[in-house]
N, C-alpha and C positions, 0 to 999 in steps of 0.2 A: 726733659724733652725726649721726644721718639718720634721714631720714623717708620712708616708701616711697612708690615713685611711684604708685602705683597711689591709697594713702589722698588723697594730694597731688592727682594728676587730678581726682578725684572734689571733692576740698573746696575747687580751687579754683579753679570755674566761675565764680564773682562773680571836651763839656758846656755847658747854656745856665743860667744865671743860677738860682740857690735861690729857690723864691717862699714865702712864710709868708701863712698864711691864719688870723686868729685869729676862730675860731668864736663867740665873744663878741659878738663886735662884724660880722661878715660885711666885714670890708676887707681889700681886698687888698696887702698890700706889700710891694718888695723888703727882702729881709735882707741887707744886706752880711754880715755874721759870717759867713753862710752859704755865699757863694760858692764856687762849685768851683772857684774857685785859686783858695783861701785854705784848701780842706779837700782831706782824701783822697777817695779814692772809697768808702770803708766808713763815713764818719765820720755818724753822727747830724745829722738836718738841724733837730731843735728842742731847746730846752733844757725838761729834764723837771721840773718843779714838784716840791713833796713831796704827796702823795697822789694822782699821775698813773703814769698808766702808757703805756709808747713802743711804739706799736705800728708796724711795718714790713712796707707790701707791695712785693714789687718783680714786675715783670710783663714780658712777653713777647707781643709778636700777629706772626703772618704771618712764623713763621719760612722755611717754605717751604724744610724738608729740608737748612739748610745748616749742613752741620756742620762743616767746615772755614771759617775764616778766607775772607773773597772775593777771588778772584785779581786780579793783578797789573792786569789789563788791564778789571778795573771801577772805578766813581768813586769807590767805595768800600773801594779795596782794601784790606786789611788787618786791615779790620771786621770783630769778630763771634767767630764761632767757637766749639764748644762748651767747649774748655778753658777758655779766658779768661772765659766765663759763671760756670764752676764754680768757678772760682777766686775770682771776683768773689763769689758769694754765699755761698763759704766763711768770706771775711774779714768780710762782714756780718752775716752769723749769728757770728761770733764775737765782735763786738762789741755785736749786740743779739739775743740769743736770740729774742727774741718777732718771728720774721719769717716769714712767708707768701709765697711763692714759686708764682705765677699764669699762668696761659700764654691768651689771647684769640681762640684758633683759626687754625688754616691751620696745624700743625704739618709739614704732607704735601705732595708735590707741587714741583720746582722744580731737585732734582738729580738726579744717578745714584742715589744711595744710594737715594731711593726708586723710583724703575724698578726695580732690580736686587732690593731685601729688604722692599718694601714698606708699609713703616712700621715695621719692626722695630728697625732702626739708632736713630731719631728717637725714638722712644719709650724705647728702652734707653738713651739720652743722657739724655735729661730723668729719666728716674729716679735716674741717677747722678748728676745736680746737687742732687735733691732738689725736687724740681717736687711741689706740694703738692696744688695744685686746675688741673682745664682746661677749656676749653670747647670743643666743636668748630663749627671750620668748613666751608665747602660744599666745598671742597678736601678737607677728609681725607675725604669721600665716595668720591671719585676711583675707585676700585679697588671702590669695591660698598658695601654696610654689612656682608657680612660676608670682606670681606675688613678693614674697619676691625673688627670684632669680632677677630678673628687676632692682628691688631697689637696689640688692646690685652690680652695676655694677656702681652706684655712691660713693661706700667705699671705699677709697684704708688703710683699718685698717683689720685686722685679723680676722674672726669667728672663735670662737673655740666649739666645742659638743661633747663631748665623752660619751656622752650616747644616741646620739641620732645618728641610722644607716639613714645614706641619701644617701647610694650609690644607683644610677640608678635612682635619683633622680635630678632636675634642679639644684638644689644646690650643689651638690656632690662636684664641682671645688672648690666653696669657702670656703667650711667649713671643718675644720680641727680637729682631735681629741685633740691635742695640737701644743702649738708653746714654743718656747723658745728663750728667749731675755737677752743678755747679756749686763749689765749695769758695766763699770768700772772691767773689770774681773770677775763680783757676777751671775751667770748664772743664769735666774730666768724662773721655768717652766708656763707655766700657760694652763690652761684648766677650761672648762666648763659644767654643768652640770646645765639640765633641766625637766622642771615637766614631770607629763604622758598628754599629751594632750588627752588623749579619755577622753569625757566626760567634756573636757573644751572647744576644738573647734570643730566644724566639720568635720566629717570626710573625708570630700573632701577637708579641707583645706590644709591637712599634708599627702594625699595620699603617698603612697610607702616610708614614714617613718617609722622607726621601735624605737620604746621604748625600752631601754635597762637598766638591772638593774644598779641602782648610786650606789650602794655598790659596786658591782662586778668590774666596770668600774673604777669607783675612787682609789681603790686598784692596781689593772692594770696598771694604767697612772703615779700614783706615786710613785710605784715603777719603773716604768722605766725611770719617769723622774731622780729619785734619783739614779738610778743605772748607766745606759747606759747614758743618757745623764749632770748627773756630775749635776746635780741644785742644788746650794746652799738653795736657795727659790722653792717653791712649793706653787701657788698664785691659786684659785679654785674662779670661777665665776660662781655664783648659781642663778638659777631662779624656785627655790625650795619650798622657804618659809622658816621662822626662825618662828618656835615653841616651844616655851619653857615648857609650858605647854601642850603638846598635845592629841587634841582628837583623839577618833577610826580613825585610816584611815589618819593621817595626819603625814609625815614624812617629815621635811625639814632638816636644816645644823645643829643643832644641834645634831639631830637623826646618822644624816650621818658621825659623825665625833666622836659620843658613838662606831662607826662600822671601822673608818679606821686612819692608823696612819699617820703621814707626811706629813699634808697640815699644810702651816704655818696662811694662811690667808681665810678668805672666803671674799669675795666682795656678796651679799646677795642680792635679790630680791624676787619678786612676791607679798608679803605678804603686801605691802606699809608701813612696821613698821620705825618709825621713834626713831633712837636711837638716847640717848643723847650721848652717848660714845660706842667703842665699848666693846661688851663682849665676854667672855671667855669659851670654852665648852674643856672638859676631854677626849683625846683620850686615847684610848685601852692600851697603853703605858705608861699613866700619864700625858705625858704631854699637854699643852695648844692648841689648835687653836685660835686665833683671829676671832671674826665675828664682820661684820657691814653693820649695812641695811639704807639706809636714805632717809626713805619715797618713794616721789613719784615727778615726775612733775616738776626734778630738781630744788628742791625750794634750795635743800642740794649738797654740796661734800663730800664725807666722805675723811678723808685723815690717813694715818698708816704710819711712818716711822718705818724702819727697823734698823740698826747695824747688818751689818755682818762681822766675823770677820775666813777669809779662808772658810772653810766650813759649819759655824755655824753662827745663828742669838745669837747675843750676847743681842740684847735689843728690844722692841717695842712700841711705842707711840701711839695714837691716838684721833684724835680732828674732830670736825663736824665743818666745815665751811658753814657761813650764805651767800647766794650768795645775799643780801638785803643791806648790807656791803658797806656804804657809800664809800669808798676809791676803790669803784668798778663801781662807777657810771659813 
C-alpha cells in the first residue's frame, strides 16, 4: 500500500557476535545460542514464542556499482559480489518467508559497469536478488535525475524519499514518500530519508528537487504510518550518515532519532561505517531504535530479526553476515 506524495507533502508540513535486545525490558545482551559459529548464515537469530510473529530485514548501503566479488589486490578481497548476495537471501527467505530486503543508498557510482550502462546493470542485479524497498543517495544523482529516472525503468522494487520533494520532476512516478508491506498480518511501514545534496552534487544534477527537513518529515511519516496505516513496525532507510560523535554541521541517525519517536529500525548509509553489530540510539520517549550501517561495496549484509507480538515488537537481534562465507561460494 502507498500513499501519494503529493497528499503526503501537503499533510505533512507539522561475522561479529549475535546481539538480542528484549524489548521488554530495553537490555542489552549477548546470546551465546546465537553466535555465528555456532549458526549458519540463514539460521533465525531469535526464538519465536507462540503468538509472535519473526520478522526479517536484511539491508545493504553504499554498494557503489560493485558487482563482482573485490579484486585480488584490495583488503577486501573476495568480499561481496552480487551472486553470493542472491544466494545468501535465497537461503533466508527460504527459511523465513516474512523477510524484507532494503538497500540505504549509493547503489551507483565506483565501477566500469556504471561509466559504461549507467545504472542499468546495478539496478537489474538488485531486482534479481529481489530487493524490495531503496533509498537514494547523493551518488546515484551522479549522471543527472534523469538519467537516474532511465535507470530506474530497470527496478521493479520500491523508492522510497520522504524528505526529498521530486514532484515535476523525472522521477516523480517512482519515488514514494512511503510504502507498506505486510508480512504474515505484521504490517511493516517503511520509508526513507536522505542527505542535503547542495554542496555534495551539482546543481544540475538534482534540478527541481527540493531538500526537506528529516526531522519534520520523519515525525510526519511515522506518525501516519502508526496511526492511519495501523504498522506494527516502522523500518527508516537513511542515507544520512551515523555520527556518534559529531562535529559542527553533521547530523545523521543518531541525531535524528535524539528528535523523533517510533522508528523501530534504521538501515543506515552514506558514512561507509562498518559495524560489527548493530547499535542502539535513545528516542525522545526512552525508548531504543536499532541502527546498522555495513560499510560499503556489499562486502556485508546486515541482517535484524524482529518478534512481533499483535501490535508490538517483543524482541530484536542482529548479526552482520560475511558475504566471503565459504558455503556461499
Amino acid at each position: 500500500m502507498t500513499f501519494s506524495r503529493r497528499k503526503f507533502l501537503t499533510g505533512a508540513t507539522v561475522g561479529g557476535a549475535s546481539l538480542a535486545l528484549d524489548a521488554n525490558t530495553n537490555s542489552l545482551a549477548a546470546n551465546p545460542a546465537l553466535s555465528v559459529f555456532a549458526s549458519p548464515l540463514h539460521a533465525p537469530l531469535l526464538d519465536v514464542k507462540r503468538g509472535e510473529k519473526l520478522i526479517t530485514i536484511l539491508h545493504t548501503n553504499d554498494v557503489h556499482s560493485q558487482i563482482d566479488p573485490l579484486p585480488a589486490n584490495d583488503k577486501n578481497a573476495g568480499k561481496g559480489g552480487v551472486a553470493r548476495r542472491a544466494t545468501l537471501v535465497k537461503r533466508i527467505r527460504a527459511e523465513n518467508p516474512n523477510t524484507l530486503l532494503v538497500d540505504a543508498g549509493d547503489a551507483f557510482q565506483g565501477t566500469p559497469y556504471f561509466n559504461l550502462y549507467r545504472g542499468e546493470v546495478e539496478y537489474k542485479a538488485m531486482s534479481a536478488i529481489g530487493y524490495d524497498t531503496v533509498t537514494l543517495g547523493n551518488h546515484d544523482f551522479d549522471n543527472g535525475i534523469d538519467a537516474l529516472a532511465s535507470a530506474m525503468k530497470f527496478a521493479n522494487f520500491d523508492f522510497v524519499s520522504t524528505n526529498y520533494d521530486v514532484r515535476g520532476t523525472s522521477i516523480e512516478q517512482r519515488v514514494k514518500p512511503y510504502v507498506v508491506r505486510e508480512l504474515s498480518g505484521v504490517r511493516v511501514g517503511l520509508f526513507g530519508l536522505g542527505i542535503n545534496l547542495a554542496g555534495l552534487n551539482a546543481p544540475e544534477t538534482f534540478k527541481g528537487l527540493k531538500y526537506l527537513d528529516p526531522v519534520r518529515m520523519a515525525r510526519g511519516v511515522v506518525k501516519l504510518l502508526r496511526e492511519r496505516e495501523n504498522c506494527a513496525m516502522v523500518i527508516c532507510m537513511s542515507h544520512m550518515g551515523y555520527y556518534p560523535e559529531p562535529k559542527p554541521g553533521e547530523f545523521g541517525d543518531t541525531q535524528l532519532v535524539a528528535q523523533v519517536d517510533g522508528i523501530d529500525f534504521i538501515a543506515s548509509g552514506h558514512t561507509h561505517t562498518f559495524m560489527e553489530r548493530p547499535v542502539f540510539a535513545r528516542q525522545p520517549s526512552g525508548k531504543d531504535t536499532v541502527i546498522f550501517q555495513v560499510g560499503k561495496s556489499g562486502i556485508y549484509v546486515g541482517r535484524v530479526d524482529f518478534t512481533v507480538r499483535g501490535q508490538r515488537v517483543t524482541a530484536h537481534a542482529g548479526r552482520l553476515l560475511d558475504l566471503r562465507h565459504d558455503t556461499l561460494v
